[in-house]
N, CA and C atoms as an extended XYZ file, in Angstrom:
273
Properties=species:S:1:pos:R:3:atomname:S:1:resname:S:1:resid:I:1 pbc="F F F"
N       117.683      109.532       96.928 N   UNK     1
C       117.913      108.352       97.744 CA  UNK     1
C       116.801      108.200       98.789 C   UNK     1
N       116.295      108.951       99.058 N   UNK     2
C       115.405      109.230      100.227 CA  UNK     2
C       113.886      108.952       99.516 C   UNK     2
N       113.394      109.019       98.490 N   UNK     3
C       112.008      108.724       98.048 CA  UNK     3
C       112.790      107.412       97.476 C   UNK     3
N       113.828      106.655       97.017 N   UNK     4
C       113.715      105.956       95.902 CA  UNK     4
C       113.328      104.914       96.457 C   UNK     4
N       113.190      104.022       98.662 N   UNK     5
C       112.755      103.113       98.563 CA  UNK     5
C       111.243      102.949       98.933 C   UNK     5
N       110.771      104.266       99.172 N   UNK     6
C       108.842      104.319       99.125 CA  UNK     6
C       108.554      103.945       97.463 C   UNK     6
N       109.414      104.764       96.393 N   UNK     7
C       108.799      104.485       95.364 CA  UNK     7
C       108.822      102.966       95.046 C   UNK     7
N       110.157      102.281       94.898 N   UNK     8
C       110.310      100.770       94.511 CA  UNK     8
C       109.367      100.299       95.440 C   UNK     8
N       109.001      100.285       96.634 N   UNK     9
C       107.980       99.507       97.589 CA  UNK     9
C       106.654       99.371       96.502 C   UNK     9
N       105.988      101.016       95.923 N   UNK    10
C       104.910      101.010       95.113 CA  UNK    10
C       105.328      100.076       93.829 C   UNK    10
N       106.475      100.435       93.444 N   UNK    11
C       106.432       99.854       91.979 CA  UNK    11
C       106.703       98.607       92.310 C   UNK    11
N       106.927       97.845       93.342 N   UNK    12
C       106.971       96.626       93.267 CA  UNK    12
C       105.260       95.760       93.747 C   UNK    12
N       104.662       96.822       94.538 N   UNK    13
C       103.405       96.386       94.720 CA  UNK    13
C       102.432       96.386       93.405 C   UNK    13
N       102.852       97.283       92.794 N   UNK    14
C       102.156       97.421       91.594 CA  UNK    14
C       102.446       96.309       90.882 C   UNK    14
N       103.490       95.789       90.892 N   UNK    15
C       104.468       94.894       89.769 CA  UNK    15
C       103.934       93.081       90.393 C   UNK    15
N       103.666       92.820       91.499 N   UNK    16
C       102.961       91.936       91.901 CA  UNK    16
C       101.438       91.791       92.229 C   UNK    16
N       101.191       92.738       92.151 N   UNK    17
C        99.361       93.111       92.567 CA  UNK    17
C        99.351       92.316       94.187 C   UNK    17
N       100.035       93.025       94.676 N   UNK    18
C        99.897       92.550       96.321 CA  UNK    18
C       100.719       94.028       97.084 C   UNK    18
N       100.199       93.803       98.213 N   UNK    19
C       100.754       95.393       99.014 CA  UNK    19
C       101.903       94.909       99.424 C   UNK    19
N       102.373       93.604       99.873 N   UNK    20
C       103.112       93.122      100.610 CA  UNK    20
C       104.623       94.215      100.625 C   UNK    20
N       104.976       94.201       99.547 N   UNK    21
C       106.243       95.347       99.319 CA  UNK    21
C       106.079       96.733      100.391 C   UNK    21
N       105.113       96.976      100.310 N   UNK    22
C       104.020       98.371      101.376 CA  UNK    22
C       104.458       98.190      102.059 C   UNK    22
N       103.970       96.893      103.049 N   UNK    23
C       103.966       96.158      104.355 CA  UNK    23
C       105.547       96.309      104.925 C   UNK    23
N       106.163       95.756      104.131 N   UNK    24
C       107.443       95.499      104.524 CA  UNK    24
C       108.481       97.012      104.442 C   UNK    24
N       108.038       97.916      103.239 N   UNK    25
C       108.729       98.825      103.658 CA  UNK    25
C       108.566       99.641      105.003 C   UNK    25
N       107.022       99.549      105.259 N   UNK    26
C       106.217      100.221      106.528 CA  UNK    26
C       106.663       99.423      108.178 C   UNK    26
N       107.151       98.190      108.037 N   UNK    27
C       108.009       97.290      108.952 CA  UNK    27
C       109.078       97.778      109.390 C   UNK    27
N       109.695       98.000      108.018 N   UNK    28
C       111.375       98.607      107.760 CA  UNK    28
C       111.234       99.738      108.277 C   UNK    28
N       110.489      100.760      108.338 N   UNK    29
C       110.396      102.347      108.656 CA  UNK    29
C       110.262      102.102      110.449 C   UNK    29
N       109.563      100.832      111.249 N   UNK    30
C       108.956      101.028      112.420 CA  UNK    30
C       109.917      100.421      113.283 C   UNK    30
N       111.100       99.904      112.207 N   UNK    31
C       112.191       98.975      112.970 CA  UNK    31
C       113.002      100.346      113.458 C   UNK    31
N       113.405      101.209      111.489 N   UNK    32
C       114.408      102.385      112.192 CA  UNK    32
C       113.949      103.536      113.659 C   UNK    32
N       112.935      103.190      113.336 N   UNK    33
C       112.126      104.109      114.050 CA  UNK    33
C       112.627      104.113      116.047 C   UNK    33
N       112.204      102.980      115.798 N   UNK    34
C       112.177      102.088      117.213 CA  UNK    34
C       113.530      102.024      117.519 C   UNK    34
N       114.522      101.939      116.441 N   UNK    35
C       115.997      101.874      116.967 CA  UNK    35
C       116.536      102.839      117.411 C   UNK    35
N       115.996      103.631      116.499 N   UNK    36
C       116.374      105.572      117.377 CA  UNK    36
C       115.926      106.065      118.886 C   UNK    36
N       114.859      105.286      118.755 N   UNK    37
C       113.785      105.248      120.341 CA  UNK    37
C       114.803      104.723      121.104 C   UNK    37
N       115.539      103.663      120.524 N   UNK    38
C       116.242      103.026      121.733 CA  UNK    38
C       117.670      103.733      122.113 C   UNK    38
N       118.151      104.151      120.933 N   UNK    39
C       119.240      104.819      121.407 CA  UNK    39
C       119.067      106.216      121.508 C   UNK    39
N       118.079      106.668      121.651 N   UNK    40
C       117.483      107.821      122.640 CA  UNK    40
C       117.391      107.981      123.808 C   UNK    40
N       118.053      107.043      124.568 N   UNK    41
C       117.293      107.131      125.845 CA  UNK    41
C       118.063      107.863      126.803 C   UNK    41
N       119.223      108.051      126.833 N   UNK    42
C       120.096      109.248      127.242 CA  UNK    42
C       118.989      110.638      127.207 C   UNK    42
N       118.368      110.878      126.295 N   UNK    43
C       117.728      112.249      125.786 CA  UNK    43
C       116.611      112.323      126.761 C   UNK    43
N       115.634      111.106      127.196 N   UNK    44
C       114.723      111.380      127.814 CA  UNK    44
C       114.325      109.858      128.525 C   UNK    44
N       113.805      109.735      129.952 N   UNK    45
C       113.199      108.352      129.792 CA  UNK    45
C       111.842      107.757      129.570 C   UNK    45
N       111.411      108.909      129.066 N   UNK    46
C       110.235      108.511      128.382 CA  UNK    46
C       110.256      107.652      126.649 C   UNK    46
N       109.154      106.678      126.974 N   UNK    47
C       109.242      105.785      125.607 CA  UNK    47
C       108.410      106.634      124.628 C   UNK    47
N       107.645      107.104      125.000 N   UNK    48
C       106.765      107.864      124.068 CA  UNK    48
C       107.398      109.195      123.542 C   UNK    48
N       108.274      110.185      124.214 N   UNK    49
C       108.798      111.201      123.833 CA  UNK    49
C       109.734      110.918      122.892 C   UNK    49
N       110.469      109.290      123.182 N   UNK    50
C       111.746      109.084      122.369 CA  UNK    50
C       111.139      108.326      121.088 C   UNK    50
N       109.815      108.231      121.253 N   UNK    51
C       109.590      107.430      119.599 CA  UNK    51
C       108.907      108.605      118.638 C   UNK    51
N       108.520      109.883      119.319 N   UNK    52
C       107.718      111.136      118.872 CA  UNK    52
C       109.690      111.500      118.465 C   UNK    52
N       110.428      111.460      118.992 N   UNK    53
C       111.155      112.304      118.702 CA  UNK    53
C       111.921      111.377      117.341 C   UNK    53
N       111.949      110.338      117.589 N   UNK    54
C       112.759      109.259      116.693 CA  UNK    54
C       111.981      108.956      115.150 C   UNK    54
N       110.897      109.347      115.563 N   UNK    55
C       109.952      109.572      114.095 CA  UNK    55
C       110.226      110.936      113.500 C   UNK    55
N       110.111      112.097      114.418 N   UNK    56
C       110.130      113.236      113.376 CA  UNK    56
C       111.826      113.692      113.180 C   UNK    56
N       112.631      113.085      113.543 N   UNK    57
C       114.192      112.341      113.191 CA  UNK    57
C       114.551      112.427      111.735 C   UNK    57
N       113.325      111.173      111.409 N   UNK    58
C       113.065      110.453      110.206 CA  UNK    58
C       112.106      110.820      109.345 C   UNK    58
N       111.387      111.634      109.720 N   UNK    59
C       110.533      112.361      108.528 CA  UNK    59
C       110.825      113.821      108.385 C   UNK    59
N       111.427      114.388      109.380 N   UNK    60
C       112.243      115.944      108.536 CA  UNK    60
C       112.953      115.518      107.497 C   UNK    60
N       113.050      114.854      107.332 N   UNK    61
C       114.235      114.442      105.606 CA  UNK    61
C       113.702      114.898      104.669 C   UNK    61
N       111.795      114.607      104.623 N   UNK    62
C       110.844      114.881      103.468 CA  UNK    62
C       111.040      116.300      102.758 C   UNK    62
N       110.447      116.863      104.020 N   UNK    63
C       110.200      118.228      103.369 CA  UNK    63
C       112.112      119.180      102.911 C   UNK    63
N       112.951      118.256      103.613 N   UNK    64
C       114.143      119.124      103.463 CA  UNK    64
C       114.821      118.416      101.939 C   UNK    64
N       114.180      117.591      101.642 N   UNK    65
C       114.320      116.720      100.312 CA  UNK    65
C       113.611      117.537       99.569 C   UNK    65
N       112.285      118.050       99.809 N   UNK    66
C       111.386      118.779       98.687 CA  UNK    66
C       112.060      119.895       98.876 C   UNK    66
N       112.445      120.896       99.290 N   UNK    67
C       113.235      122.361       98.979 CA  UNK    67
C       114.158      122.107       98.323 C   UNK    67
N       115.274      120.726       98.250 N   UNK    68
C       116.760      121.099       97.550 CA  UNK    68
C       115.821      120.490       96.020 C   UNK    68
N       115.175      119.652       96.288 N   UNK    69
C       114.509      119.646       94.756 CA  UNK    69
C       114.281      120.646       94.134 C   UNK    69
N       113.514      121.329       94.814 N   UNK    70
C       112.885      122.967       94.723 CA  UNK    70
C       113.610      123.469       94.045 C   UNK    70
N       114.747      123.946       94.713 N   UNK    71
C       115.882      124.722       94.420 CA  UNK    71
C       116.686      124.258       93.370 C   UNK    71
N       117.050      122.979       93.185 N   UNK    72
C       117.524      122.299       91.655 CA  UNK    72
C       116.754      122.325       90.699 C   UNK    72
N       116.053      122.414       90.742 N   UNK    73
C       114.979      122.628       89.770 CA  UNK    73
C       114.948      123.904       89.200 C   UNK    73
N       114.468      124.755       89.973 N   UNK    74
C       114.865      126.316       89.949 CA  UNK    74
C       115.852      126.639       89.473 C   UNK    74
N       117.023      126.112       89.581 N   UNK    75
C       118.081      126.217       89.401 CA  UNK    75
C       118.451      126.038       87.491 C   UNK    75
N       117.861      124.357       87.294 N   UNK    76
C       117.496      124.521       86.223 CA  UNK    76
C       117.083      124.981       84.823 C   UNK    76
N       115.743      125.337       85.236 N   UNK    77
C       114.903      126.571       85.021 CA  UNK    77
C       115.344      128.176       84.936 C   UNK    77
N       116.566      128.204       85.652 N   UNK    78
C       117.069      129.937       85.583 CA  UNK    78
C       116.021      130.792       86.093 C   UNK    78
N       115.487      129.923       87.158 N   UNK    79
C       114.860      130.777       88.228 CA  UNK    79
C       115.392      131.207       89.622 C   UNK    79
N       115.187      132.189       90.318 N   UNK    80
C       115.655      132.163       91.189 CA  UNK    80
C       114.992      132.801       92.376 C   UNK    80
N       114.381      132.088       93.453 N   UNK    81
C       113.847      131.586       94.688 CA  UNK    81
C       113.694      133.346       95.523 C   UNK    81
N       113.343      133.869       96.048 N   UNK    82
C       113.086      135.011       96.579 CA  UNK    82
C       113.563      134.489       98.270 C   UNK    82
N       114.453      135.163       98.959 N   UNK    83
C       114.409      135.075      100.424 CA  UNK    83
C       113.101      135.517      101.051 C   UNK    83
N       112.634      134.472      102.032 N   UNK    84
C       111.789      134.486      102.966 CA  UNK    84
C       112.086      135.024      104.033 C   UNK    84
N       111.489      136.386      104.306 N   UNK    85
C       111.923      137.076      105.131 CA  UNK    85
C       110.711      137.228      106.665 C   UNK    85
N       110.636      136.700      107.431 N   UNK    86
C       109.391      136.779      108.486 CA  UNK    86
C       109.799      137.809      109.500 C   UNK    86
N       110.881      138.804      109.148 N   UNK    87
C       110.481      140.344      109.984 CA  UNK    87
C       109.430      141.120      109.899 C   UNK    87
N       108.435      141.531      110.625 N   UNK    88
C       107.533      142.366      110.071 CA  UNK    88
C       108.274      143.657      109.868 C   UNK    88
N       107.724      144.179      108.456 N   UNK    89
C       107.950      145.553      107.883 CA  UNK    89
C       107.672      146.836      108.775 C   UNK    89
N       108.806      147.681      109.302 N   UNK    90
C       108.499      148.928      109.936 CA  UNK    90
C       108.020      149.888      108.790 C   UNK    90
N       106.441      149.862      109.087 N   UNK    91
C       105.975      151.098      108.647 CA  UNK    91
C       105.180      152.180      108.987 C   UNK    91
């Protein structure tokens, strides 16, 4: 759900030979964006902290979208993922 309206934006730019679809999804992204900014403002009264914060809001989704892929996939596959462990080793 989360890539499917960047992709239709491309496949529709592709599908008209105009970016405009781009444009408008990139509109759509600066509206949610800005709306979070606004109902941020309890959090901070800075405009700039609340649109830094209201963007990366909205783009942690990406990478937390690419791991459960990851992992379904893997899953798939009858692989299975090794824990990431960042203790350093007592030796």
């Amino acid at each position: 759900a989360v890539l499917a309206l960047p992709l239709a934006a491309l496949a529709g730019a592709a599908a008209v030979a105009s970016p405009i679809p781009v444009v408008l999804l990139g509109a759509a992204a600066a509206a949610v964006i800005a709306r979070s900014a606004v109902r941020a403002r309890w959090k901070d009264p800075s405009l700039a902290t609340r649109l830094v914060y209201a963007a990366h809001s909205h783009l942690q989704h990406f990478p937390i979208l690419a791991g459960q892929v990851a992992f379904h996939l893997d899953r798939l596959r009858g692989r299975r993922r090794a824990l990431i462990d960042y203790k350093e080793s007592s030796r």
